[in-house]
MARMARDREN-835239 format. One record per residue (C-alpha): residue number from 1; y, z, x. Coordinates in steps of 0.2 Angstrom, whole numbers, plus 5000, padded with zeros to 4 digits. Example, Ala and Ser with C-alpha at 12.3 -4.5 7.8 and 13.67 -1.06 7.14 Angstrom:
REM residues 2
- seq:north:up:east
- 1:4978:5039:5062 .
- 2:4995:5036:5068 .
END
This chain:
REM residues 614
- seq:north:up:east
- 1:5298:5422:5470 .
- 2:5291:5432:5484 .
- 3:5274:5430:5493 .
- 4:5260:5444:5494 .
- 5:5247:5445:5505 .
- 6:5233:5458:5507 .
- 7:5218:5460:5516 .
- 8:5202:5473:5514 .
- 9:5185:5472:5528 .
- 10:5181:5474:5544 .
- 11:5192:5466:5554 .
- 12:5211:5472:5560 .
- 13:5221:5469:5545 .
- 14:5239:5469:5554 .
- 15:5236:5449:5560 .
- 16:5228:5442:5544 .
- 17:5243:5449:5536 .
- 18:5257:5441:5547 .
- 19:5249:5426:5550 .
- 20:5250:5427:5527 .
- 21:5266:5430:5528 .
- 22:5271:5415:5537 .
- 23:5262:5403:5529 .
- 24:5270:5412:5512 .
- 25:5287:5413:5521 .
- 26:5294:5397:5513 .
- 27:5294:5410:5493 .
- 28:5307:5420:5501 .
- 29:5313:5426:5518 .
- 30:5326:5439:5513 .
- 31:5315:5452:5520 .
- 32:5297:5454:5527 .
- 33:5289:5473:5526 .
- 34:5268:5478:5528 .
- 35:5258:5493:5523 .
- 36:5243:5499:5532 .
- 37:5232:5515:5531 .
- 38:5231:5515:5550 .
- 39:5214:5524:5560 .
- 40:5222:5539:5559 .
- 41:5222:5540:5538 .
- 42:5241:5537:5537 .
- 43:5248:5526:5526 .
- 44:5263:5514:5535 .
- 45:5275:5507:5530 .
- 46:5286:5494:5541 .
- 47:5301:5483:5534 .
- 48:5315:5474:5542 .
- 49:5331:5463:5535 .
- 50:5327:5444:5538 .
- 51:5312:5434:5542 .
- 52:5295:5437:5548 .
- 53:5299:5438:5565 .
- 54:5310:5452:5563 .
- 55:5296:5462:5556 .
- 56:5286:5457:5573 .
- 57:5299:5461:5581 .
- 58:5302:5477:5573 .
- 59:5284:5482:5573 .
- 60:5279:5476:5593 .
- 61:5280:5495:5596 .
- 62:5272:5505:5582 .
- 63:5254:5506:5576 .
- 64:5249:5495:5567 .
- 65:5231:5495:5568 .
- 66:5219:5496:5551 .
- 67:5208:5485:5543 .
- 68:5217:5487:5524 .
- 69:5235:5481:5520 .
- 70:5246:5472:5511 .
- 71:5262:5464:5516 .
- 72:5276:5454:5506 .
- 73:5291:5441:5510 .
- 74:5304:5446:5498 .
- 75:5317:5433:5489 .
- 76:5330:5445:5483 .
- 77:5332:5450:5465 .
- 78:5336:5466:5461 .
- 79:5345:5473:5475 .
- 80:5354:5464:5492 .
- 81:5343:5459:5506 .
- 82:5341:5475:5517 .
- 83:5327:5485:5525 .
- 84:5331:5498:5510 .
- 85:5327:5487:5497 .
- 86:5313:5477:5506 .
- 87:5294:5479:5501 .
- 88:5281:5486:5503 .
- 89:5288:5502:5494 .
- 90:5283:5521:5495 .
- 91:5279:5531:5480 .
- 92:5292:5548:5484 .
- 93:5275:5559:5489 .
- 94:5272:5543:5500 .
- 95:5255:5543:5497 .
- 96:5256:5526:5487 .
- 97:5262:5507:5493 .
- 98:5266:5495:5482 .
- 99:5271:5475:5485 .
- 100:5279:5466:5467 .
- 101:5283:5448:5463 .
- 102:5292:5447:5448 .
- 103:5306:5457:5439 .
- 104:5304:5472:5428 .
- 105:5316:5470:5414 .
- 106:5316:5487:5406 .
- 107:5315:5494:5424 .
- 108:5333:5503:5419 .
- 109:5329:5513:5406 .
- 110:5311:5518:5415 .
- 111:5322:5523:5429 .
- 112:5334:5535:5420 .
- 113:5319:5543:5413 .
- 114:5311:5546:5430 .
- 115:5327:5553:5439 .
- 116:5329:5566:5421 .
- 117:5311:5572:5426 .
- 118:5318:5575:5447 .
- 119:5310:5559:5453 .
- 120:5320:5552:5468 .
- 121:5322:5534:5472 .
- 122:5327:5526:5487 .
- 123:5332:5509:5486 .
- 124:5341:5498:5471 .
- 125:5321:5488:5465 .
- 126:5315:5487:5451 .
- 127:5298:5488:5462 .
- 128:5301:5506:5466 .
- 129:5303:5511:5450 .
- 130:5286:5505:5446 .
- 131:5277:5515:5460 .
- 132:5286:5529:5455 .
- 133:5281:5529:5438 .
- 134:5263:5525:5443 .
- 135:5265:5541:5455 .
- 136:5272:5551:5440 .
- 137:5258:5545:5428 .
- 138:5245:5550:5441 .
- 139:5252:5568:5445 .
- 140:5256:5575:5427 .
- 141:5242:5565:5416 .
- 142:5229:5569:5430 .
- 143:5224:5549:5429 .
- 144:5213:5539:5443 .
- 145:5225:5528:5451 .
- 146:5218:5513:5442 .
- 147:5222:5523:5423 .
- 148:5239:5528:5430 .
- 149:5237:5508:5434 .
- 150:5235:5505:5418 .
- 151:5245:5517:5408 .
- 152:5260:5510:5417 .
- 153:5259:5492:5415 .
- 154:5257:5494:5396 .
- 155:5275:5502:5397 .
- 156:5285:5491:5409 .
- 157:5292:5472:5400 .
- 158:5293:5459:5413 .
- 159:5283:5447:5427 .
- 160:5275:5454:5440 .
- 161:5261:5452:5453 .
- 162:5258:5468:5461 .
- 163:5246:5476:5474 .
- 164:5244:5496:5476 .
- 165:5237:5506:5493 .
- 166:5232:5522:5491 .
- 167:5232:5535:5506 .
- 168:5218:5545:5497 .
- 169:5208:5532:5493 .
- 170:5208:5520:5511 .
- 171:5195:5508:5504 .
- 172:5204:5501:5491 .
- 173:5218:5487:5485 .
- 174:5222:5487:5465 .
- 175:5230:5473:5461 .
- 176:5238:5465:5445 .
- 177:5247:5449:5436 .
- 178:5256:5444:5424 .
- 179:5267:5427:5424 .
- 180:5266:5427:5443 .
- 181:5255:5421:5453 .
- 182:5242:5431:5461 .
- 183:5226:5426:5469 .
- 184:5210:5435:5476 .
- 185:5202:5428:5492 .
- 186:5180:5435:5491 .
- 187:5174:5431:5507 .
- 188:5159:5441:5518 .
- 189:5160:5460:5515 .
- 190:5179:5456:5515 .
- 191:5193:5453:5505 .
- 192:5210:5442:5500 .
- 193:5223:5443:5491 .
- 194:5238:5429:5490 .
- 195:5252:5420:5480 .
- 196:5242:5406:5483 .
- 197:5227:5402:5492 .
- 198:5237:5397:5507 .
- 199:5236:5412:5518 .
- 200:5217:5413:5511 .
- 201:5210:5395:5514 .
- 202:5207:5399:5534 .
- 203:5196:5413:5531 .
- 204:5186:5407:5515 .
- 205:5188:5393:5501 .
- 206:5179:5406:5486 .
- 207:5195:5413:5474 .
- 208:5198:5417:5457 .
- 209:5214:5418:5450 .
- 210:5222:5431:5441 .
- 211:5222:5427:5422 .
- 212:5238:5435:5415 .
- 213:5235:5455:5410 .
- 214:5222:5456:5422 .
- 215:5220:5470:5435 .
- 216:5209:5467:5451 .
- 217:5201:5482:5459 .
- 218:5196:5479:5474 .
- 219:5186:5491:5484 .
- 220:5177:5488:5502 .
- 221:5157:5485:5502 .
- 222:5158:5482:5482 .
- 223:5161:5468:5474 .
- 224:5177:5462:5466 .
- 225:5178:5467:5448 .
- 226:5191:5462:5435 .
- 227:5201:5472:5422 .
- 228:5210:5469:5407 .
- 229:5225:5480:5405 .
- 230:5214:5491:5393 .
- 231:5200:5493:5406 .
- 232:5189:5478:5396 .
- 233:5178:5471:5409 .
- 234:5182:5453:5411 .
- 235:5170:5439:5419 .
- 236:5171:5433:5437 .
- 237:5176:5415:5438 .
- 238:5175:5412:5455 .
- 239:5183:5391:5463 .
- 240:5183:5383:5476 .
- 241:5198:5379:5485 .
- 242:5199:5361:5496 .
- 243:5215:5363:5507 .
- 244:5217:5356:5524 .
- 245:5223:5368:5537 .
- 246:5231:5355:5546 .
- 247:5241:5352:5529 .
- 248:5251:5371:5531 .
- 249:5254:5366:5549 .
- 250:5270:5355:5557 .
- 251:5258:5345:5566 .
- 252:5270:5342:5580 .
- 253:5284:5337:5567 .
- 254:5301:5348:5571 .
- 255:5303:5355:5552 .
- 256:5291:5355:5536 .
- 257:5302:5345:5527 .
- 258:5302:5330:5541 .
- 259:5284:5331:5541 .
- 260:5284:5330:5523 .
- 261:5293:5315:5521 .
- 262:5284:5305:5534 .
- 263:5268:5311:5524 .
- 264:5273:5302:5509 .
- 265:5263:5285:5511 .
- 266:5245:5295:5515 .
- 267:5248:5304:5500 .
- 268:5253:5292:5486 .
- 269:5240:5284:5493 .
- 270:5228:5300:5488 .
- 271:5236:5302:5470 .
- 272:5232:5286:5467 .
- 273:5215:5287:5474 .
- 274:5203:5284:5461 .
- 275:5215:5280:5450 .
- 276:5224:5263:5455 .
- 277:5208:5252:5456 .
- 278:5207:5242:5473 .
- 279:5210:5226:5463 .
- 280:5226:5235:5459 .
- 281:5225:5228:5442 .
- 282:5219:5245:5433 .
- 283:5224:5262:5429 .
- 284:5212:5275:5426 .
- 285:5218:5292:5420 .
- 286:5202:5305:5414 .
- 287:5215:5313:5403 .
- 288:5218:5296:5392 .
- 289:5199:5295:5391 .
- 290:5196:5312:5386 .
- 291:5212:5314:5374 .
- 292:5214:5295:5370 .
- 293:5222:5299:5349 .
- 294:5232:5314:5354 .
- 295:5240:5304:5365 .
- 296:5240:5289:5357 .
- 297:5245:5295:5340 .
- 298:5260:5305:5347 .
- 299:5277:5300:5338 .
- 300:5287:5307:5354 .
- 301:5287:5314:5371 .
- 302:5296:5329:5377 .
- 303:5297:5331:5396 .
- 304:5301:5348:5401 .
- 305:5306:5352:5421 .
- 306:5320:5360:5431 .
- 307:5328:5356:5447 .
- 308:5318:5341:5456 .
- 309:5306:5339:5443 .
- 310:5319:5336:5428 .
- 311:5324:5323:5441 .
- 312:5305:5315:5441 .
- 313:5306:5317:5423 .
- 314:5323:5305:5418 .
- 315:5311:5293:5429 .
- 316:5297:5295:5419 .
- 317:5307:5293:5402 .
- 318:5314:5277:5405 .
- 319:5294:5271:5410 .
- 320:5285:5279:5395 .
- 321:5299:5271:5386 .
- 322:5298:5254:5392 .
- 323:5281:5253:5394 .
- 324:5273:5263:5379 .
- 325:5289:5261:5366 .
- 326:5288:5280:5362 .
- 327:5303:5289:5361 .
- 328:5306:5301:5375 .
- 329:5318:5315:5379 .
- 330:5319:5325:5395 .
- 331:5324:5345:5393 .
- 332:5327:5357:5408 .
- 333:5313:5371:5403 .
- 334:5327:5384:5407 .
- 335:5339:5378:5392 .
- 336:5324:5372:5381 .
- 337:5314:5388:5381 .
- 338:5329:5399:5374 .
- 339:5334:5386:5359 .
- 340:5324:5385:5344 .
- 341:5317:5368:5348 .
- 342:5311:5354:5336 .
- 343:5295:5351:5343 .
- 344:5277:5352:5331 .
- 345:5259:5341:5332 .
- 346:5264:5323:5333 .
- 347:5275:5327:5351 .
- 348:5266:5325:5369 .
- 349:5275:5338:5379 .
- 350:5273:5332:5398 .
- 351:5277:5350:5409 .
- 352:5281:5344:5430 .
- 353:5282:5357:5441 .
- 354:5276:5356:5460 .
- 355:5271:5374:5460 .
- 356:5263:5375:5444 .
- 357:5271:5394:5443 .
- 358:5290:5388:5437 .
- 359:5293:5403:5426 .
- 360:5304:5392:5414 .
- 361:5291:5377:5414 .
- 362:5278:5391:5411 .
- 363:5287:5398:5397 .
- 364:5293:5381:5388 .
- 365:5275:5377:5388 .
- 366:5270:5391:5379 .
- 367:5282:5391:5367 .
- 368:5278:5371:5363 .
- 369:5260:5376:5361 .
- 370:5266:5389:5347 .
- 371:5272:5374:5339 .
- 372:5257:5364:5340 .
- 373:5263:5350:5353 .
- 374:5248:5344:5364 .
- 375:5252:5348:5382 .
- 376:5250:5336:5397 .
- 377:5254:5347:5414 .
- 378:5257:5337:5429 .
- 379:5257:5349:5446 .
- 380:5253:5349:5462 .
- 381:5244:5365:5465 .
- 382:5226:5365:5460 .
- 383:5223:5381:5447 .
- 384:5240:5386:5445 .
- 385:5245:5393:5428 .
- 386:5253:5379:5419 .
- 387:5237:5369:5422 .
- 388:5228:5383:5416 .
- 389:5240:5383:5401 .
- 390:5240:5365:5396 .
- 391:5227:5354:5384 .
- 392:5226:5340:5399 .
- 393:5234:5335:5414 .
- 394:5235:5325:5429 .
- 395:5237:5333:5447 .
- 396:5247:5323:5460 .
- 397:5237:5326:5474 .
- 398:5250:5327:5487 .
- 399:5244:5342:5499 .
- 400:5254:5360:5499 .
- 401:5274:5356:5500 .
- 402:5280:5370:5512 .
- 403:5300:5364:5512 .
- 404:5310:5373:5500 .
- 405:5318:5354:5498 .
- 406:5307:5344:5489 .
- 407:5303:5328:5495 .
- 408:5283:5321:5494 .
- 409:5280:5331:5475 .
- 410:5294:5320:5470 .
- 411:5287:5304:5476 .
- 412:5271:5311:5470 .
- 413:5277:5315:5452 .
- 414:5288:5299:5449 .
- 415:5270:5290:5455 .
- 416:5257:5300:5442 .
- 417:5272:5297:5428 .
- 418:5270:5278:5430 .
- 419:5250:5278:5431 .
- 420:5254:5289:5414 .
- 421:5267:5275:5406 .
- 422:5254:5259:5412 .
- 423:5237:5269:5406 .
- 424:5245:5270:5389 .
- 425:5256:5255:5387 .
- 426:5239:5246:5392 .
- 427:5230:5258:5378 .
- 428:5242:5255:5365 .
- 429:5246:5236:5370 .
- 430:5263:5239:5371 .
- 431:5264:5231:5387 .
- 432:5258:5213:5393 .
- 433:5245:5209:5404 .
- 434:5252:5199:5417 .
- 435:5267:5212:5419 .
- 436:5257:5225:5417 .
- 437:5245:5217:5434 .
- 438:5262:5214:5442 .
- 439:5268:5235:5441 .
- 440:5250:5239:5441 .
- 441:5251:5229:5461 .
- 442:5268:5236:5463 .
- 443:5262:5251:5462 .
- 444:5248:5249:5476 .
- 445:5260:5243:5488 .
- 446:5272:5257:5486 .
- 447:5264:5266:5501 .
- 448:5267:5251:5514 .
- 449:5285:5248:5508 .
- 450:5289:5267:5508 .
- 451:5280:5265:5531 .
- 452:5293:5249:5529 .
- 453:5309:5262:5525 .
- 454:5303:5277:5535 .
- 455:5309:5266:5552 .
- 456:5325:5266:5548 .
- 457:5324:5285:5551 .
- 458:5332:5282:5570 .
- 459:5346:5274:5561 .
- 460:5349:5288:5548 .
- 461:5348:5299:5560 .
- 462:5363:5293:5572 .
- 463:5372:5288:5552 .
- 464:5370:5307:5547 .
- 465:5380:5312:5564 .
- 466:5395:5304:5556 .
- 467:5396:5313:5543 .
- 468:5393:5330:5544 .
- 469:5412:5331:5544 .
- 470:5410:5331:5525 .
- 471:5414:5345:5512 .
- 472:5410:5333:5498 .
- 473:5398:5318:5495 .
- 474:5398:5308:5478 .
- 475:5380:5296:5474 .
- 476:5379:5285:5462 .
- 477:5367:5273:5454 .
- 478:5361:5264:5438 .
- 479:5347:5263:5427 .
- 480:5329:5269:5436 .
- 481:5344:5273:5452 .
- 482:5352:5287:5442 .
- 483:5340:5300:5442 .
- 484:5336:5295:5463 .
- 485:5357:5299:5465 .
- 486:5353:5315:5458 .
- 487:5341:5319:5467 .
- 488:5348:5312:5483 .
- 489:5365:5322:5479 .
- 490:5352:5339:5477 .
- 491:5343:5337:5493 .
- 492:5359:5336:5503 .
- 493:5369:5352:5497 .
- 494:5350:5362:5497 .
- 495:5350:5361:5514 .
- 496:5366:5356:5521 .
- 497:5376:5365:5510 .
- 498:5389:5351:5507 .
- 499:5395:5351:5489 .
- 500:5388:5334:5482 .
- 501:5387:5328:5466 .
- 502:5376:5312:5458 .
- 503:5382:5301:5445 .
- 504:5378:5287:5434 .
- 505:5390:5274:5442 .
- 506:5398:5269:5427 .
- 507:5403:5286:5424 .
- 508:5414:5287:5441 .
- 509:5429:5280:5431 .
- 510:5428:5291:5417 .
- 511:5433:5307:5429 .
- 512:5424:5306:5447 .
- 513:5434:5292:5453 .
- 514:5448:5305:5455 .
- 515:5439:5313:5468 .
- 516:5438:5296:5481 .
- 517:5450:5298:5496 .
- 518:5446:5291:5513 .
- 519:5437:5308:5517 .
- 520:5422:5304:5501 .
- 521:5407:5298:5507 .
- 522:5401:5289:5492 .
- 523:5381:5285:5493 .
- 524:5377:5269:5482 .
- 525:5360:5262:5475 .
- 526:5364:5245:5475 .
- 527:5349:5235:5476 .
- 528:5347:5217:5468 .
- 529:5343:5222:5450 .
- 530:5347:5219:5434 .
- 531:5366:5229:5436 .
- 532:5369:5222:5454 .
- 533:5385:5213:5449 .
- 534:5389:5230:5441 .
- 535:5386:5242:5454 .
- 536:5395:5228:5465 .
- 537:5411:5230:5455 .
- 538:5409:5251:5457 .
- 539:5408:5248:5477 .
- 540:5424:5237:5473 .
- 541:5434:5252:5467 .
- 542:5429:5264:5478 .
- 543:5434:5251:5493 .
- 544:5453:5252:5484 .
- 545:5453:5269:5486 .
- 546:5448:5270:5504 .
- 547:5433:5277:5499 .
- 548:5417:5278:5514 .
- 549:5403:5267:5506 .
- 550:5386:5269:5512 .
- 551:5376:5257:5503 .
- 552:5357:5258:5499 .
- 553:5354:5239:5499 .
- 554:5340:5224:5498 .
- 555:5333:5218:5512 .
- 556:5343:5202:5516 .
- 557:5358:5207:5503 .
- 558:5374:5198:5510 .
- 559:5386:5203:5499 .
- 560:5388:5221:5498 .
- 561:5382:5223:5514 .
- 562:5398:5214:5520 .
- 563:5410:5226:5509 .
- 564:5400:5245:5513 .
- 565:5406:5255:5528 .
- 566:5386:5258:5530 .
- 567:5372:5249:5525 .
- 568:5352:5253:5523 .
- 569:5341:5239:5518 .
- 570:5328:5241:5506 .
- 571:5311:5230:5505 .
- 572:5309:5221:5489 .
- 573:5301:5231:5474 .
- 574:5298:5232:5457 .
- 575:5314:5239:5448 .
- 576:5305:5252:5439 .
- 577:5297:5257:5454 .
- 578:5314:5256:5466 .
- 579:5315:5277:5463 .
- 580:5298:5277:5476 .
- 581:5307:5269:5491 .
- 582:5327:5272:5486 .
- 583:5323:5291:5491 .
- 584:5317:5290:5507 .
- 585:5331:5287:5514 .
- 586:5342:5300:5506 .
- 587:5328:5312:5509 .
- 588:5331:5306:5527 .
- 589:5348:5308:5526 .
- 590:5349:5325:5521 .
- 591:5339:5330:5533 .
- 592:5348:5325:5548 .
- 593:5362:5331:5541 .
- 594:5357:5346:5540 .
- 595:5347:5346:5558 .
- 596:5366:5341:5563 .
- 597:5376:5356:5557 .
- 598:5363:5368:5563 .
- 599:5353:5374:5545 .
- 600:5338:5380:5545 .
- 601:5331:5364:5537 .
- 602:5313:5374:5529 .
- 603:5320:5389:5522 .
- 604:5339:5387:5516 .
- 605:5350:5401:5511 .
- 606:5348:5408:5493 .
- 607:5332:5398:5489 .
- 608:5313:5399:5487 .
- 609:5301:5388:5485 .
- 610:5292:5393:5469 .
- 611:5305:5399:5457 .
- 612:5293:5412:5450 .
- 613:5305:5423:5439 .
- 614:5321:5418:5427 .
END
């Protein structure tokens, strides 16, 4: 869950690398170090505890020039966030530097061989074990760098992306993947590499993604060649990236994640593109037309996801059930992928990730296609391995997500689930035409109602300053609301680091309800729905208790809103599609929360955006 960046050409390498490293500081911001060889042939490294601009800081006197390097923001794994322990790493001669994503599982046992043999180590990594054992491989076998390369990776078990300078050999970066991400930028007589194209896309749209296994060696004024692990040469496939700068920039916005939010209506607008007609009374998707009987035939769908995207995923069961009468069950990947599942040929497996890495996503895919499911991905990030990985999919179209806390790929996710439940309730005629026209329409209007909610965001924003008193939050809804009081209960303790927990509200008396005192702020879906007089009588016990009520209503509800300590209207929608605007809000809220109690809002404690290892 850390972020590489290197650069090969002509031009000073030192710059390209920060500017990488900011773009990639939302993987991890334990720790931030760089590697150059400099114009004098030395190869240095620089490292400092924290974020990036405590490597700038730490740097502003040094040299720093060069035009080869490579550079890494770290998410602590093995080993506590220090300088010590953060990358890039020496080799013990200190004539290699090597950057890691990933975790070497066997690294124990390679490492007690190494220190028998003399070697030395210097930090707690896993990562420096591996440069040492290349070093070690180099030096006693008399290998090139790129066999020691090779040799080495055959013998370590684990993830990694890795890049490798060499002093003696100034004109080249080796590079290697496996089950993390790692992508090559080719530009003119110059050179990328990435976690994802974001730190690339500014200097050339022409990548190619590291297939799993492979090794990249890239050397200045050749051209790019790719290895398998057994030094088979593999063929170039070279893409094209499409990503706006101005996406991986505030914009004017204070945080990512308030820009995020207000992005919401522009991009459901583009996932729908193309695929909501402008009747609105058709859904298109190219995966039903290309895989029409494996989908249709299928006797069950399995959703697999973790964190936000299981969330997405208990929306999209109770659509593909309603909708498409298939049984569906929803499985955190995590749990899934270390049972032995029943799962075979007649099951759709739907994998959501944003990032398309999720190593447990990546993982219950895999081990589904073993079984012979069909695999639908939905991601967000274009050429990402589960897309690579899957028989079909859908994209969401939502732009890069740089807030660890999620907020748009949810929106984005629920959106491509529904245009999935309609297209084959339409296809298998388990729905009827005049309601399938009216969600159909429902769904076109999504982005107007969501610009509708986002003005109350001066009013959360003054609500949020009341309540940053709080050491506990409960939220609760029903039905489609359930899985949007999850997520609402998730985005508040990521970033403000209040304990909250979501809940169907039915459940509050069956243990919860123990919890409500007149310092529980208790968050409450209640919009006019088909369990309105319900969640009405939930409201009424919490109010017994002197429980704080802050209630997520209707436009023009007069009941509730005359009993709730707080209320935030709602425009009218669709039930089923109530998930899309019963968010924003608790997005919003979270947000200023946190704002309010001084946390860094982006890049909260302890997390990384793309949660790249187990």
């Amino acid at each position: 869950m850390c972020g590489i960046v290197g650069y090969i050409g002509k031009k000073e390498a030192y710059p390209i690398l920060i500017k990488g490293l900011r773009r990639l500081e939302y993987r991890g911001y334990d720790s931030a170090g760089v590697a150059l060889v400099n114009d004098n042939g030395d190869l240095s490294v620089f490292k400092s505890k924290g974020k990036v601009d405590n490597l700038c800081e730490f740097c502003s006197d040094k040299n720093v020039s060069g035009t080869i390097g490579i550079a890494h923001t770290r998410w602590a794994t093995h080993g506590e966030p220090s300088s010590r322990n953060a990358h890039p790493h020496y080799s013990e001669s200190h004539n290699l530097a090597i950057i890691h994503n990933g975790i070497i599982e066997n690294y124990a046992e390679i490492k007690a061989r190494l220190v028998e043999k003399g070697v030395h180590f210097v930090s707690d990594t896993d990562t420096e074990v591996l440069i040492q054992l290349i070093e070690y491989i180099v030096v006693k076998k008399h290998l090139s760098l790129l066999e020691a390369v090779q040799v080495a990776l055959y013998q370590v078990i684990g993830a990694y992306a890795i890049a490798i300078l060499d002093k003696n050999d100034p004109d080249q970066i080796i590079a290697a993947r496996k089950q993390s991400p790692l992508v090559v930028g080719i530009g003119v007589d110059e050179f990328f590499l990435g976690s994802d194209a974001s730190p690339i896309v500014e200097y050339t749209d022409k990548v190619v993604y590291l297939e799993d296994g492979n090794i990249a060696v890239i050397r200045r004024g050749e051209d790019l060649h790719i290895l398998s692990i057994l030094g088979q040469e593999q063929e170039l496939n070279i893409k094209t990236v499409d990503i706006d700068l101005g996406q991986i920039e505030k914009g004017g916005y204070e945080h990512f994640m308030l820009k995020e939010i207000f992005e919401q209506p522009e991009c459901l607008t583009n996932c729908m593109r193309g695929r909501v007609n402008v009747e609105a009374d058709h859904v298109t998707l190219s995966a039903l037309i290309d895989h029409r009987r494996q989908l249709l035939s299928a006797k069950r769908v399995l959703i697999v996801a973790c964190g936000t995207s299981w969330h997405a995923g208990l929306i999209g069961k109770q659509l593909i059930e309603s909708l498409c009468r298939i049984p569906v069950e929803v499985e955190y990947a995590s749990e899934f992928r270390y049972r032995n599942p029943v799962v075979g040929r007649d099951d759709v497996v739907v994998a959501i990730s944003q990032s398309g890495e999720t190593a447990d996503t990546l993982a219950a895919v895999q081990l589904a296609k073993t079984r012979g499911a069909f695999i639908y991905g939905v991601c967000n990030a274009i050429g990402s391995s589960i897309p690579r990985a899957t028989d079909t999919g859908t994209y969401i179209h939502v732009g890069p997500e740089i807030g660890v806390a999620s907020t748009k790929a949810f929106t984005g996710q629920v959106t491509v689930l529904a245009m999935i439940a309609l297209a084959m309730g339409e296809a298998k005629g388990t729905v009827n035409r005049e309601e399938y026209i009216q969600i159909v329409k429902g769904l076109s209007e999504i982005p107007d109602k969501i610009r509708e909610v986002l003005q109350t965001n001066s009013r959360i924003k003054d609500l949020a300053r009341t309540f940053t008193y709080a050491h506990n939050f409960l939220y609760l809804g029903r039905g489609y609301s359930y899985p949007v009081a999850l997520e609402g209960a998730l985005k508040l303790k990521e970033i403000s680091y209040i304990h909250a927990e979501g809940y169907p509200a039915a459940e509050m008396k069956h243990g919860p309800i123990a919890l409500i005192d007149s310092d529980m702020p208790v968050v409450v879906i209640a919009t006019h729905n088909a369990m309105y007089e319900k969640v009405l009588s939930n409201i009424q016990e919490i109010k017994a208790r002197q429980g704080r009520v802050i209630a997520l209503v209707s436009k023009g509800d007069n009941i509730i809103s005359k009993i709730a300590d707080e209320v935030i209207e709602l425009p009218d929608v669709l039930e089923c599609l109530e998930p899309l605007v019963a968010t924003i809000p608790l997005q919003l809220l979270a947000y200023h929360v946190a704002v309010c109690k001084g946390k860094n809002v982006d890049q909260p404690r302890n997390l990384a955006k793309s949660v790249t290892v187990e």
